[in-house]
C-alpha positions as CSV (number, residue, x, y, z in Angstrom):
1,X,174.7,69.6,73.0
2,X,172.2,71.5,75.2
3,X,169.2,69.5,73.1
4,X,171.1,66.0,73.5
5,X,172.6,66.2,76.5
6,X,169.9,68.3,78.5
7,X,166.5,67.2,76.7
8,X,166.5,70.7,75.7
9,X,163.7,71.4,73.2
10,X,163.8,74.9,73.7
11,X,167.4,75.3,72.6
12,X,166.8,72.5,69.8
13,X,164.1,75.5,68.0
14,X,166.8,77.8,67.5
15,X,168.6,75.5,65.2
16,X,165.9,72.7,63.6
17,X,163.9,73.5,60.7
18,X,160.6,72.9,60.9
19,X,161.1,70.2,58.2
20,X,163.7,68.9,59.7
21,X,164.1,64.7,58.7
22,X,166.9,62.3,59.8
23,X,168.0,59.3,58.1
24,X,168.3,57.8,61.3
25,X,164.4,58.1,62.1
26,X,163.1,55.0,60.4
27,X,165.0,52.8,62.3
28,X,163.8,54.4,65.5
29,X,160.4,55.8,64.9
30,X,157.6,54.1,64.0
31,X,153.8,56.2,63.5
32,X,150.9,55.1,62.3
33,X,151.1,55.6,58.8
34,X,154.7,54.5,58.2
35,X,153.7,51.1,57.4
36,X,153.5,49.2,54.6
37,X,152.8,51.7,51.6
38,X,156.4,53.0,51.9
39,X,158.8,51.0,54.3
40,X,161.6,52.9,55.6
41,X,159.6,56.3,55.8
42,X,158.0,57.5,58.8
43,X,155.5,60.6,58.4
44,X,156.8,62.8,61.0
45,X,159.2,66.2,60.3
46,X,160.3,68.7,62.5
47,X,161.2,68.5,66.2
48,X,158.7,65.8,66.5
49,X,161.1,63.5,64.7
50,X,164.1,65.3,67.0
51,X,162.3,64.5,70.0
52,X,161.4,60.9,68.7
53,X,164.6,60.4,67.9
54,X,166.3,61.1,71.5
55,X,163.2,59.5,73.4
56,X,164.2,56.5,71.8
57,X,168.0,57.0,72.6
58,X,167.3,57.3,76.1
59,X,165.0,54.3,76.3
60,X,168.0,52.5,74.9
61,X,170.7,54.0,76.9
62,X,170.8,55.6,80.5
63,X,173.2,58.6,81.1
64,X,173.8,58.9,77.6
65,X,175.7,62.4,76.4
66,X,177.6,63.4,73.9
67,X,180.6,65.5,73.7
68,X,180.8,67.7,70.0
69,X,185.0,66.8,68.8
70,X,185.0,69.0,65.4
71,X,182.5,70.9,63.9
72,X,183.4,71.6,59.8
73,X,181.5,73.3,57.1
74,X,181.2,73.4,53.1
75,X,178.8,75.2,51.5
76,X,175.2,74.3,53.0
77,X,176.9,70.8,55.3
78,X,178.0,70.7,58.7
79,X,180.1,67.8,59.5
80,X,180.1,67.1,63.4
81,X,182.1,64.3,64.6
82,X,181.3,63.2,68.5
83,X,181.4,60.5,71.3
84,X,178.7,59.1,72.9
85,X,178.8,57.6,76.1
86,X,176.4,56.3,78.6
87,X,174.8,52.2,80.0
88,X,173.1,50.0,77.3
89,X,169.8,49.6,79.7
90,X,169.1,45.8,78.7
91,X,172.6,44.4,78.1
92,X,175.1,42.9,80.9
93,X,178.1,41.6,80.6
94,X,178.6,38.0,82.5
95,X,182.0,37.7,84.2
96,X,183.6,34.6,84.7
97,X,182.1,34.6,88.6
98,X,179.2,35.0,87.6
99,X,178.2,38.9,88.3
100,X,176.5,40.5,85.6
101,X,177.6,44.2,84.7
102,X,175.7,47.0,82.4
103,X,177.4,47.2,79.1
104,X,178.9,50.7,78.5
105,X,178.3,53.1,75.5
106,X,181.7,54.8,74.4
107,X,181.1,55.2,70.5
108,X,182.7,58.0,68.3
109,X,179.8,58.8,65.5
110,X,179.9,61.7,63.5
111,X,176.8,63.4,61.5
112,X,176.2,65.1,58.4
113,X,173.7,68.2,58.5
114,X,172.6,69.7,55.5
115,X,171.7,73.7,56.2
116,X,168.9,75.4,55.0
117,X,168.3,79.1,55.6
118,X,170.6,78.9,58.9
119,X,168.5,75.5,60.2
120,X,169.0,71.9,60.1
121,X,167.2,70.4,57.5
122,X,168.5,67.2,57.2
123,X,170.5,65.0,59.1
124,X,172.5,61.9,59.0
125,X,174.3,60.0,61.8
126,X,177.0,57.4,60.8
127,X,177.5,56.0,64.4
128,X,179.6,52.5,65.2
129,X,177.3,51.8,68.0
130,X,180.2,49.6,70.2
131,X,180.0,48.7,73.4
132,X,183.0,47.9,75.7
C-alpha cells in the first residue's frame, strides 16, 4: 500500500526482487527493444517495471489507491485481493442535460505473487477494470 498508494519506491525495495516481472507490464510498458522480435515482452525487470507499471496507472487514473481486503499464502504465493478507486482522467460521463462528469474507478482486483527468497518475484493482477 505505501508503494501504490504513496509512490513509495523506497518502501517498494524492501519487498521487490530485483527481477521482479509482472504479467501486467506488456500491456502497459513499452521500451525500445520490446518490439517486434518477441511481442508481449518488454525488457525491463525489477522496480523499473514496478515504477513503469504505476506511472502508467496514474497517467490513466487520478487519485487512484488501493485498499489491501485479504492477504493469503501457500507455499511460495501470496494471494491479495483489493479495491481500487480513483477518476478515469479521459472519460466523462454525459448526463441527459448535458454536463459531462469524470468516470469513477471502484474495481475489486486481486493479484497473485509468486515469492522468492522473501521478495516478489512475479506478479499477476486479474483486475475487472469497471467504471461506475
Amino acid at each position: 500500500e505505501e508503494f501504490w498508494n504513496q509512490d513509495d519506491l523506497n518502501a517498494a525495495k524492501e519487498t521487490v526482487s530485483q527481477d521482479y516481472t509482472s504479467a501486467d507490464g506488456p500491456f502497459w510498458i513499452s521500451t525500445p527493444d520490446a518490439g517486434a522480435i518477441h511481442p508481449g515482452r518488454y525488457s525491463q525487470a525489477g522496480l523499473e517495471t514496478l515504477r513503469e507499471e504505476m506511472k502508467s496507472y496514474r497517467e490513466t487514473y487520478s487519485d487512484l489507491r488501493f485498499k489491501i481486503e485479504r492477504m493469503f499464502s501457500e507455499k511460495n504465493l501470496v494471494i491479495t485481493t483489493w479495491r481500487a478507486k480513483g477518476i478515469v482522467k479521459d472519460e466523462f460521463f454525459t448526463a441527459r442535460g448535458g454536463g459531462e462528469f469524470p468516470v469513477e474507478l471502484d474495481s475489486e482486483g486481486m493479484s497473485l505473487s509468486r515469492i522468492a527468497d522473501g521478495k516478489i518475484l512475479e506478479n499477476r493482477l486479474y483486475w475487472p477494470r469497471q467504471s461506475r
